[in-house]
C-alpha positions as CSV (number, residue, x, y, z in Angstrom):
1,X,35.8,49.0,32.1
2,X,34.0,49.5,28.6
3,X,30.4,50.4,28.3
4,X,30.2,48.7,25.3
5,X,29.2,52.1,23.7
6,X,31.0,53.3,20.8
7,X,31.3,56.9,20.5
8,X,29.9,58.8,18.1
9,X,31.6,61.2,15.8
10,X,31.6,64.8,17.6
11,X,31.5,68.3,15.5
12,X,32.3,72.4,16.5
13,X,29.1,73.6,14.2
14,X,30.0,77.0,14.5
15,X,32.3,79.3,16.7
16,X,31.8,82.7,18.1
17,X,33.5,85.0,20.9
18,X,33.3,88.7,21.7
19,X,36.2,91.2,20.8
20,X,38.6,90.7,23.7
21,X,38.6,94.1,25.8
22,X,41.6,95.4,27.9
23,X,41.5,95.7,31.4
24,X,39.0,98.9,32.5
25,X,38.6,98.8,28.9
26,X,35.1,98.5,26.3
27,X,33.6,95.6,28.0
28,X,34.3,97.0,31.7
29,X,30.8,98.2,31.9
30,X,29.5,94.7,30.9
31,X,28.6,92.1,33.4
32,X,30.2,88.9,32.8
33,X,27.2,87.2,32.8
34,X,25.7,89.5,30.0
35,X,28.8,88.8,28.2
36,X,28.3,84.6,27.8
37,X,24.5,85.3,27.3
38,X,25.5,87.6,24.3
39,X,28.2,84.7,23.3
40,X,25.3,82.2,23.5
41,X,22.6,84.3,21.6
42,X,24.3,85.1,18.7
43,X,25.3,81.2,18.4
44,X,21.7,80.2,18.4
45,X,21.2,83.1,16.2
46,X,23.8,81.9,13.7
47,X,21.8,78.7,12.7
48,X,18.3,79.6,12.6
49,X,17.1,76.3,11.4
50,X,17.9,75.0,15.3
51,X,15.0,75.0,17.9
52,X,17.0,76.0,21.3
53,X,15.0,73.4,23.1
54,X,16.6,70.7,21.2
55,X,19.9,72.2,23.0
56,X,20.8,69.3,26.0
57,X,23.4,71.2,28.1
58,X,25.3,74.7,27.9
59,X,28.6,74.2,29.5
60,X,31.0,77.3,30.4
61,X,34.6,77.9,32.1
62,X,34.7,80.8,34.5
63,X,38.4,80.9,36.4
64,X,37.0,83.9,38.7
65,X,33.4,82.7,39.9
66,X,33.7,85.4,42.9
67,X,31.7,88.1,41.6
68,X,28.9,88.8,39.2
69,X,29.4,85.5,37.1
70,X,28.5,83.3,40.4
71,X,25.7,80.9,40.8
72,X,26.6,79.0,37.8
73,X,26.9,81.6,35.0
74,X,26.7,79.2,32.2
75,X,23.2,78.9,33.4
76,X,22.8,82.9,33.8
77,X,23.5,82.6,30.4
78,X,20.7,80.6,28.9
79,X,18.4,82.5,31.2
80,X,19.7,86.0,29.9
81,X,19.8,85.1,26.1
82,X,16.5,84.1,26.2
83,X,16.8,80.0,25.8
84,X,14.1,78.2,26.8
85,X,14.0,77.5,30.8
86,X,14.2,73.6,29.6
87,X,17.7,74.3,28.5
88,X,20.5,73.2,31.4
89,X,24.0,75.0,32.1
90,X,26.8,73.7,33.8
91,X,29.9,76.1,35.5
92,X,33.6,74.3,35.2
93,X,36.9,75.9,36.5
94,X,40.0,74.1,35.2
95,X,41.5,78.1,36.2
96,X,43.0,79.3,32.9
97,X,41.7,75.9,31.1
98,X,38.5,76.6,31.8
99,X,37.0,77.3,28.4
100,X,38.7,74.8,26.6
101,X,37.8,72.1,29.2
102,X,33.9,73.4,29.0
103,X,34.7,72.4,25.2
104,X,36.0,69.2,26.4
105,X,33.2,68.2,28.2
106,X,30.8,68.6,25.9
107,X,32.4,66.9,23.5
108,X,32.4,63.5,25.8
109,X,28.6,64.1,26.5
110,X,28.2,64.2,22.5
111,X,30.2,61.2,22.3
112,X,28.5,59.0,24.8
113,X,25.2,59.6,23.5
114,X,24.4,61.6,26.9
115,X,23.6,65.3,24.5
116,X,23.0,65.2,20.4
117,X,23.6,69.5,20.7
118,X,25.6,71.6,23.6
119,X,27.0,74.7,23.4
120,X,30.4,75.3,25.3
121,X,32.7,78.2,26.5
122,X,33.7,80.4,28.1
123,X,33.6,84.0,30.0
124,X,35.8,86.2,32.3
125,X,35.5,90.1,33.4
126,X,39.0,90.7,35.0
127,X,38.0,94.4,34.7
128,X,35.2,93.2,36.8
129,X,36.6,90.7,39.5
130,X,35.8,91.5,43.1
131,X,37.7,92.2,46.1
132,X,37.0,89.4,48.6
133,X,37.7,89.2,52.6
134,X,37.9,86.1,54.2
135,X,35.4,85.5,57.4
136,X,37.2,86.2,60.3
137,X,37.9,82.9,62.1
138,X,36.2,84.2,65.7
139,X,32.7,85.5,65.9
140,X,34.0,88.9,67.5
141,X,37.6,89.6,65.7
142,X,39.4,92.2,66.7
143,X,41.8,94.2,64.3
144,X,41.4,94.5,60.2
145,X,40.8,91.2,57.8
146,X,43.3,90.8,54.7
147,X,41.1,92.0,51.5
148,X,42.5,89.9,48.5
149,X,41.8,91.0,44.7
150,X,40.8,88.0,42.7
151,X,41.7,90.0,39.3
152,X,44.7,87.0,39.0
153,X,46.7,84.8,40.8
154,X,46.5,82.5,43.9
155,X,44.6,84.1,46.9
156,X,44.4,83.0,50.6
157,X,46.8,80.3,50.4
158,X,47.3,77.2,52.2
159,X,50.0,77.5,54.7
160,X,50.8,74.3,54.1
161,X,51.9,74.1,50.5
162,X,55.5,74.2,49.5
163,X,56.7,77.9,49.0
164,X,58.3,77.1,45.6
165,X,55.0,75.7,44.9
166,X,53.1,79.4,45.1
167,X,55.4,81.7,43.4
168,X,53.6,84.1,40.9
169,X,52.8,83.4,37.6
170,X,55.0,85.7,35.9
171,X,58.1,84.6,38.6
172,X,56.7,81.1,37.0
173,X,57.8,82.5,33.8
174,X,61.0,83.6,35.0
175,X,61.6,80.0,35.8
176,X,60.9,78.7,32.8
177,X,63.0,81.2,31.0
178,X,66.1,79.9,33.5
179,X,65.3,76.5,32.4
180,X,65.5,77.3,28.5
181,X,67.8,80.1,28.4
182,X,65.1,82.2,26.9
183,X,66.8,85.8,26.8
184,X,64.4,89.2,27.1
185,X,65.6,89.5,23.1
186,X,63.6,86.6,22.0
187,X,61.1,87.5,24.4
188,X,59.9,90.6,23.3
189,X,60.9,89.5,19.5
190,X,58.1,86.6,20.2
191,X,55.9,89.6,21.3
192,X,56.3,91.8,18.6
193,X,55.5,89.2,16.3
194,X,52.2,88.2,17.9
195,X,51.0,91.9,17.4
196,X,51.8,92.1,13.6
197,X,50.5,88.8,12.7
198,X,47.1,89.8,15.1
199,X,47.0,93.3,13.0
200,X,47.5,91.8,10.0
201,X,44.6,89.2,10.3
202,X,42.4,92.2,11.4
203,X,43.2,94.2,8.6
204,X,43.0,91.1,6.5
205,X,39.3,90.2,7.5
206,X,40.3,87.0,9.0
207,X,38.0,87.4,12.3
208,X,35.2,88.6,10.7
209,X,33.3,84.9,10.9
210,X,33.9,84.3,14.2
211,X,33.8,87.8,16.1
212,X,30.6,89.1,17.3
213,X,30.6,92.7,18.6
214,X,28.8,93.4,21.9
215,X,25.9,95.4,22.1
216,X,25.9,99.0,23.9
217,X,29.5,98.9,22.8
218,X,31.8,100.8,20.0
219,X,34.5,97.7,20.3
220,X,34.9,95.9,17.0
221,X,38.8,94.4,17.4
222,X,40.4,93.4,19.9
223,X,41.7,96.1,22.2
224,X,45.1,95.2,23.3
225,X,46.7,94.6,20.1
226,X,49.2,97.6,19.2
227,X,49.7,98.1,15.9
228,X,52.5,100.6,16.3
229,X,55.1,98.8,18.7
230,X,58.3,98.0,17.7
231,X,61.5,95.9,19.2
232,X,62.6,99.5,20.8
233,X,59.4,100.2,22.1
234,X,59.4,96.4,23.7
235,X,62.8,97.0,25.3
236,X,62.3,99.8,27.1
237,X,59.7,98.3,29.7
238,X,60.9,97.0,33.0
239,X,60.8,93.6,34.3
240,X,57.8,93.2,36.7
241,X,58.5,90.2,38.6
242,X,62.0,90.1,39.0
243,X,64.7,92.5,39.1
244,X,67.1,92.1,36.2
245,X,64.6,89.4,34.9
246,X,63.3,89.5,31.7
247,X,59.3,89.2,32.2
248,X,58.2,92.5,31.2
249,X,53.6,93.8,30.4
250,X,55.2,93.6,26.7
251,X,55.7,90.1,26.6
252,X,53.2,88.9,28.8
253,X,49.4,88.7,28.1
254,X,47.1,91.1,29.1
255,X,44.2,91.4,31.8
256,X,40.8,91.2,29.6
257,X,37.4,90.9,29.5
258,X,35.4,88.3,26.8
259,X,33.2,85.5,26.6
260,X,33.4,82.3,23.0
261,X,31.1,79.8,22.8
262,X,31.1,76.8,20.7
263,X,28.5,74.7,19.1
264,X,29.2,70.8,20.0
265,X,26.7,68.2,18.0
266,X,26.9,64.9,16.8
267,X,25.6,64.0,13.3
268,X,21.4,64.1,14.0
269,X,22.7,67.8,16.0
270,X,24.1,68.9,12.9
271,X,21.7,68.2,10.4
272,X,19.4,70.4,12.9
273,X,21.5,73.4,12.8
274,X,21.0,72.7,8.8
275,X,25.1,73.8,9.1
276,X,28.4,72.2,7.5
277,X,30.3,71.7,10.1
278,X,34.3,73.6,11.0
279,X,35.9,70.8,12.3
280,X,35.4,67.3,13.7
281,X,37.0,66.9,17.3
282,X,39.5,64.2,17.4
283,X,41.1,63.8,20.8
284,X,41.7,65.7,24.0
285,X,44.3,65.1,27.1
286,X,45.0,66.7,30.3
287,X,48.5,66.3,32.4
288,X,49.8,68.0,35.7
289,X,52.8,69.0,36.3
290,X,54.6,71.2,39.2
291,X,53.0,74.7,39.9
292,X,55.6,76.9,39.3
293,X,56.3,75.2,36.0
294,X,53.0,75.8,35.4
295,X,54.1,77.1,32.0
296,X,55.3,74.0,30.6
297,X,52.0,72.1,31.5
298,X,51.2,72.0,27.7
299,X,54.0,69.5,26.5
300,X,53.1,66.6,27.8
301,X,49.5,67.1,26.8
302,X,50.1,68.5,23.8
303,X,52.5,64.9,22.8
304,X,49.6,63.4,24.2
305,X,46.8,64.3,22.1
306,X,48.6,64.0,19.6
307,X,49.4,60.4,19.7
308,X,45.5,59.8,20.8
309,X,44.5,60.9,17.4
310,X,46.6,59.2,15.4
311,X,48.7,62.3,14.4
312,X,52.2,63.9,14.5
313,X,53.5,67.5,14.8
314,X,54.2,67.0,11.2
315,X,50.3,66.7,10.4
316,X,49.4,70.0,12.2
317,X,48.4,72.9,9.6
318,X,47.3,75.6,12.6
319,X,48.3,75.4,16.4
320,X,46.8,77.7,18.7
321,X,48.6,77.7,21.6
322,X,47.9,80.4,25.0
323,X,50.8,82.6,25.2
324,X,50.0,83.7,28.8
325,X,54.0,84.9,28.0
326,X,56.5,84.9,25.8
327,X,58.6,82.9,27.9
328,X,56.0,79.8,28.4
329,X,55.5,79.8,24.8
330,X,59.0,79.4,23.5
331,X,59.6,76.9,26.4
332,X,56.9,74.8,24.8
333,X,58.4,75.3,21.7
334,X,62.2,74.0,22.8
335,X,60.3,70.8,23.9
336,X,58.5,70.2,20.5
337,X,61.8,70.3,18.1
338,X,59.7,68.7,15.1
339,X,56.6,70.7,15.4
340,X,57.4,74.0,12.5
341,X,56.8,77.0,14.7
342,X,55.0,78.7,11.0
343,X,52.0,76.9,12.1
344,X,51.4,78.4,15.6
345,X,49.2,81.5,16.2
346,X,49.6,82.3,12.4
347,X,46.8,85.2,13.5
348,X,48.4,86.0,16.7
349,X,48.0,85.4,20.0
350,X,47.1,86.4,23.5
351,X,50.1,88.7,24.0
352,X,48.1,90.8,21.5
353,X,44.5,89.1,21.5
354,X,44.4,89.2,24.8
355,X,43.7,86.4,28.0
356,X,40.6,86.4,29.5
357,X,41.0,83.5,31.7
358,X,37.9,81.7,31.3
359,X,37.0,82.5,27.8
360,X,40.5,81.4,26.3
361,X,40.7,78.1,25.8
362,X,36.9,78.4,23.9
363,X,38.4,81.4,21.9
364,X,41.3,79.0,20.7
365,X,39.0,76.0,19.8
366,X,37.0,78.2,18.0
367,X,39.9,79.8,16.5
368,X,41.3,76.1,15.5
369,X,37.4,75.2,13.5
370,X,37.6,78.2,11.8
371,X,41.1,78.2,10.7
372,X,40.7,74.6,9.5
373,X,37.5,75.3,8.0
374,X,39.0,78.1,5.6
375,X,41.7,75.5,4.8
376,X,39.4,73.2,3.8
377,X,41.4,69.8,5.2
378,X,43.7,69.3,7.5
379,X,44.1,68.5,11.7
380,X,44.3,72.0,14.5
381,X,45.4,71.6,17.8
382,X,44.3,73.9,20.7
383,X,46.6,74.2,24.1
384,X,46.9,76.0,26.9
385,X,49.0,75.9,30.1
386,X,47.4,76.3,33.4
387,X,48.1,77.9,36.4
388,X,49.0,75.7,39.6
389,X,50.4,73.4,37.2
390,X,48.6,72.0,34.5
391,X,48.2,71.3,30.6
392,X,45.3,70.6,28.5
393,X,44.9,70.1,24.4
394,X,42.4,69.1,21.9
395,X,43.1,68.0,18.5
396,X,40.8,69.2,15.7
397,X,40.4,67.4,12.0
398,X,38.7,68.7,8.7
């Protein structure tokens, strides 16, 4: 049923994230929560025209929420980075979706009329994600309780869901490269790629607007990208989840640590940052599909954000896209024959970058503004699959 409201044209004012840390890397010693609240200071910082009271709602995705970052961390965050106490924060966990759909949801709050200014994002410590026991089902058990790591993957699982259903992710991969005939040659060539073009925008300057190094620590780049690997050096790793598979740690995203954030404003919100803005958000979508083809989530929501806005492959001039492997990725790809694979992850991606889970899909968003906003016009699209089967997109516009 309409509202009868008509929704208001939505901006990304300005983008930041963390360098993305490796696992027991730079950013182990940080607490995730220290990690949004630095995220969210330096985006207030950024526009010092903006009083932070005027800021109606932080929103941030968090796939872990079992250690430090629990008890809402989005609103840790405004506490810890010094916002007023006024200032509200919200906690969403779409699992590896997490940050984009923290974007999302700002933006329909900005579009309704509900916020004029929110900041969104994301924040994950895998380095930091706790051990966790279950409580034992009788007051006085006897014998030892199962002590699950909530670094990754599905913990304490229903009984009752279809064994197919809860493979792991990378065995998810392995599916999907069955289903495309993706060999471990393209694989790893996918891979290397995603390292040179990452070193290359590095060296190039091209994340010096958007990355803001954390305090207390020496990291300035992102951590996982290797500069020196090669095709040999790719093919002498081992399959992990699957003997004779083709799922290797080279072409697979990392474990990380890092936080983005995002400012979302309407048109009154933007002249108060005193900004121009990156990028005008044009359409978002969100589609299921089975859990251990998890990895092809992104295609249908891709296709339909796409058609939302009003826009064809053909239109795209940047497409960020999650490479949680090499394998989802290029199954994406072989669903999307008219979309030119130039114009995805031109400055790498998460094989390199790096995944943390819940500061991702705000790191691509961002990465999306800022791209469009050094090309001056143009429309970006941001997607990610999603573990236990999902996809989720948003379209960008300059």
């Amino acid at each position: 049923m309409s509202t009868g409201v008509a929704a208001r044209d939505v901006y990304i004012a300005d983008a930041v994230r963390t360098p993305v840390g490796k696992y027991g890397g730079a950013l182990a010693g940080v607490r995730p929560d220290d990690l949004a609240a630095h995220v969210v200071r330096a985006l207030v910082d950024r526009s010092p025209q903006l009083d932070p009271a005027r800021i109606d709602d932080v929103v941030l995705g968090n796939a872990n929420g079992a250690g430090e970052e629990n008890r809402d961390v989005a609103r840790m965050a405004v506490l810890l980075a010094g916002l007023p106490v006024t200032v509200p924060g919200s906690t969403v966990n779409r699992l590896c979706g997490s940050g984009l759909e923290a974007v999302i949801q700002a933006y329909r709050a900005v579009a309704l009329g509900d916020a004029s200014i929110a900041i969104a994002g994301g924040v994950e410590s895998m380095s930091r994600a706790p051990w966790v026991v279950p409580k034992p089902e009788r007051a006085f058990p006897t014998g030892h309780q199962e002590m699950y790591s909530t670094t990754l993957g599905w913990r304490m699982t229903n009984p009752r869901m279809p064994k197919e259903w809860t493979v792991s992710l990378g065995e998810g991969a392995e599916l999907v490269a069955d289903r495309h005939r993706i060999t471990r040659q393209a694989q790893d060539a996918f891979a290397l790629a995603s390292h040179e073009k990452a070193s290359r925008a590095w060296k190039d300057g091209l994340y010096a607007p958007e990355v803001v190094p954390v305090d207390g620590t020496d990291l300035v780049r992102d951590e996982t990208i290797r500069d020196a690997t090669s095709l040999e050096a790719l093919a002498k790793l081992k399959p992990v989840f699957r003997e004779g598979g083709t799922v290797t740690a080279g072409n697979a995203s990392p474990l990380n640590d890092g936080a983005a954030a995002l400012l979302i404003v309407d048109e009154a919100g933007l002249a108060a940052t005193g900004r121009e803005p990156l990028a005008r958000i044009s359409a978002s979508a969100v589609t299921g599909i089975e859990p251990h083809l998890f990895g092809l989530g992104p295609v249908e929501a891709v296709e339909r954000a796409l058609q939302r806005s009003g826009r064809r492959f053909a239109d795209l001039v940047t497409f960020e896209l999650n490479e949680a492997f090499a394998a989802q990725a290029l199954g994406c790809l072989a669903e999307w024959p008219d979309l030119d694979p130039a114009v995805v992850n031109p400055r790498g991606g998460a094989i390199a970058i790096g995944h943390p889970l819940g500061a991702s899909g705000a790191r691509l968003a961002g990465a999306v503004a800022h791209q469009l906003a050094a090309a001056g016009s143009g429309t970006g699209l941001a997607a990610l699959c999603i573990g236990v089967g999902q996809g989720l997109a948003l379209v960008l516009e300059r």
